[in-house]
C-alpha positions in Angstrom: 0.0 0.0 0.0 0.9 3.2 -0.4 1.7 5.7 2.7 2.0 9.5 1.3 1.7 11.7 -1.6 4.3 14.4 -1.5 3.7 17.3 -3.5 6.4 20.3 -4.2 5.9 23.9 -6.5 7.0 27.1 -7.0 5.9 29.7 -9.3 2.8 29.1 -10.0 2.4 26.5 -7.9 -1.4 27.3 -6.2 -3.4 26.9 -9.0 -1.3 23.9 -10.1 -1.4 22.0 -6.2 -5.0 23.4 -6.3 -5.7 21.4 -9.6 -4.3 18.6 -8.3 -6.3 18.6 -5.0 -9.1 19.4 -6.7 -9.2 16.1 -9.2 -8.4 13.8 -6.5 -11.5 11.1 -5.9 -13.0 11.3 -2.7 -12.8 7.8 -1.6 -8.7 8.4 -2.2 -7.0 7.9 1.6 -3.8 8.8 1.3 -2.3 11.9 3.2 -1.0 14.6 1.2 2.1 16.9 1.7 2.9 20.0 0.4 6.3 22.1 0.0 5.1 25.1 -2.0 8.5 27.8 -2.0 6.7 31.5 -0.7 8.1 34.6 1.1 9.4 34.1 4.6 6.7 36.5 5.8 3.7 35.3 3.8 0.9 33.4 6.0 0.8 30.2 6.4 -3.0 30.0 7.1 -3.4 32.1 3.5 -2.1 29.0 1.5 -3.9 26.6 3.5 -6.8 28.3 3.3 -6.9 28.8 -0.7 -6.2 25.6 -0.5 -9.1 24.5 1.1 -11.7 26.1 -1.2 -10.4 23.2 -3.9 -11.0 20.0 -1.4 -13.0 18.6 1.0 -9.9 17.4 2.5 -9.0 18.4 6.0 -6.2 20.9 5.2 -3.3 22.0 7.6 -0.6 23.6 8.9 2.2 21.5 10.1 3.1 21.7 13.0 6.6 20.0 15.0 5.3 16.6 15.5 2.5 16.5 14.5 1.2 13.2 13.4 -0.1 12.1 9.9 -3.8 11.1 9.3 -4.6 9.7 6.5 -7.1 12.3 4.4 -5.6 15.1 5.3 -3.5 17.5 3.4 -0.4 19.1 5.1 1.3 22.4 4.1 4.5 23.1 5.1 4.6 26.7 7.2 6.8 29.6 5.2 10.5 29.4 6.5 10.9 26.1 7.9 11.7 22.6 6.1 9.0 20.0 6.4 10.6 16.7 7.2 8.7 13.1 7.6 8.9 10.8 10.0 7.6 7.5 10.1 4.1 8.7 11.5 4.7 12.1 12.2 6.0 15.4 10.8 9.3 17.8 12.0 10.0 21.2 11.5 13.2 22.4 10.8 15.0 26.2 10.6 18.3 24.5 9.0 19.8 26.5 5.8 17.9 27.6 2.8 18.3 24.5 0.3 18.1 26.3 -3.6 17.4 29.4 -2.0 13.8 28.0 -0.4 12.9 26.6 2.7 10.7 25.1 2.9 12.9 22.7 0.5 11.3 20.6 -1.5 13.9 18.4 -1.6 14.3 17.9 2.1 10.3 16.8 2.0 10.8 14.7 -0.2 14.1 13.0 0.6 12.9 12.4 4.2 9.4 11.0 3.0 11.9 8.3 1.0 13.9 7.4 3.8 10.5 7.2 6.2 8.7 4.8 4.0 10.5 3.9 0.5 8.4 2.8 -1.7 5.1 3.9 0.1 5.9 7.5 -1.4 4.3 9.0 -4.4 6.7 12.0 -5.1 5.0 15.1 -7.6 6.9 18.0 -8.8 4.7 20.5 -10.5 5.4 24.2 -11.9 8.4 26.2 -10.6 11.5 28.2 -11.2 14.4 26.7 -9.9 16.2 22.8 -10.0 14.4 22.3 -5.9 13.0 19.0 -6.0 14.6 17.1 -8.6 17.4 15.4 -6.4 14.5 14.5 -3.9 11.8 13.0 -6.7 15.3 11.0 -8.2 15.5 9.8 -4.3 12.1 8.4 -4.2 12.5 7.1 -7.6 15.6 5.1 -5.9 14.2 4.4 -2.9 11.3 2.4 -4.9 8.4 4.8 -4.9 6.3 7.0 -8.0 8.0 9.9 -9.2 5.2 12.0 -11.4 6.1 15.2 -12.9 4.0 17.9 -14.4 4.8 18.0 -18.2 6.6 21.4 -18.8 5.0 22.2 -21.7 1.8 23.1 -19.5 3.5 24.7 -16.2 3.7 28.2 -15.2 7.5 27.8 -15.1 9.0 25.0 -16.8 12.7 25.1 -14.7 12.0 22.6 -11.9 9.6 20.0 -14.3 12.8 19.9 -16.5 14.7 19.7 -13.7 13.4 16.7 -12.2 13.0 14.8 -16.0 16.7 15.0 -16.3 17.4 13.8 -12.8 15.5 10.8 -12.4 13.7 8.1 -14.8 9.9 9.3 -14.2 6.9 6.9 -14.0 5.0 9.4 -16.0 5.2 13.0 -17.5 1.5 14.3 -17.0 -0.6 17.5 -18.2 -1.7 18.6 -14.7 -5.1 17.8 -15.1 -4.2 14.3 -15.1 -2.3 14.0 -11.6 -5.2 13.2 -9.6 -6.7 10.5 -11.7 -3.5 8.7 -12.3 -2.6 8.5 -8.9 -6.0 7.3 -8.0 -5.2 4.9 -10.4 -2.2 3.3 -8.4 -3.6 3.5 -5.4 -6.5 1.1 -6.8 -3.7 -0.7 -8.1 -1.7 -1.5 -5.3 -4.7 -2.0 -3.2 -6.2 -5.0 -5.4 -2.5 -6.5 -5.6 -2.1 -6.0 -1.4 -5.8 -7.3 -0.7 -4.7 -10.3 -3.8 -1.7 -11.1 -1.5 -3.3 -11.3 2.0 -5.8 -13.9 0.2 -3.6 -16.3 -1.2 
């Protein structure tokens, strides 16, 4: 089964995390978390609220270990790395990683070491190379790596990015994220339920 979607952006990156939120099925249990790059002094309840106009998804701000539910969406807070733990979230004021924090490549390189191939890693629309060493991780570490297909994003710098970093399990128009990783997660469930049947 899986355990977590993690989702990073830059520019551009509400309406694109938004889409993606948005397209999700309802039944879909996983828990979502999001490094989106913003000013140091933006508001962290701002993203999560815009946020929460597109789902019916609880959606929150992390906070230092806090613990994940499955359902819910988590936003990293402006100026500190998210980092998973198995079962809970960290918070972290350690250096700016590509000029961001929060990184995305921190989220996402603690998410592989947390639960390997349990992790569906996204990198959407944004500006700089953040992300792509982190999506090649859980690529390594036996989980998805989806990217949004450049030709579509806001900013094509960190889609590109990540294609030349890692082999990805599919290049996607954004309006196809949500479906397709419904789609694996009604795939892996049929094969785990398959396997505890014998």
């Amino acid at each position: 089964m899986y355990d977590l979607v993690c989702i990073g952006a830059s520019w551009g990156g509400l309406k694109a995390v938004g889409q993606v939120l948005t397209d999700l099925p309802a039944e879909l249990d996983l828990p979502i978390a999001i490094a989106q790059h913003r000013h140091p002094d933006s508001q962290a309840e701002t993203l999560a609220e815009l946020l929460q106009a597109k789902t019916d998804r609880p959606v929150l701000d992390v906070e230092d270990k806090m613990p994940i539910a499955s359902r819910h969406v988590y936003v990293a807070p402006p100026n500190y790395h998210l980092l998973v733990e198995r079962g809970s979230f960290a918070l972290s004021v350690d250096e700016h990683i590509q000029y961001a924090r929060p990184s995305i490549d921190v989220l996402f390189e603690t998410a592989a070491h947390a639960y390997g191939a349990g992790v569906i890693g996204i990198i959407l629309t944004g500006a700089n190379a953040d992300g792509a060493l982190g999506l090649a991780r859980i690529k390594n570490a036996g989980g998805v790596a989806l990217i949004q297909d450049p030709l579509g994003a806001a900013r094509r710098t960190m889609p590109d990015a990540a294609i030349a970093a890692t082999a990805a399990d599919a290049i996607l128009p954004v309006e196809a994220i949500g479906n397709f990783i419904y789609g694996l997660w009604v795939e892996r469930a049929a094969v785990h339920e398959a396997a505890e049947t014998g």
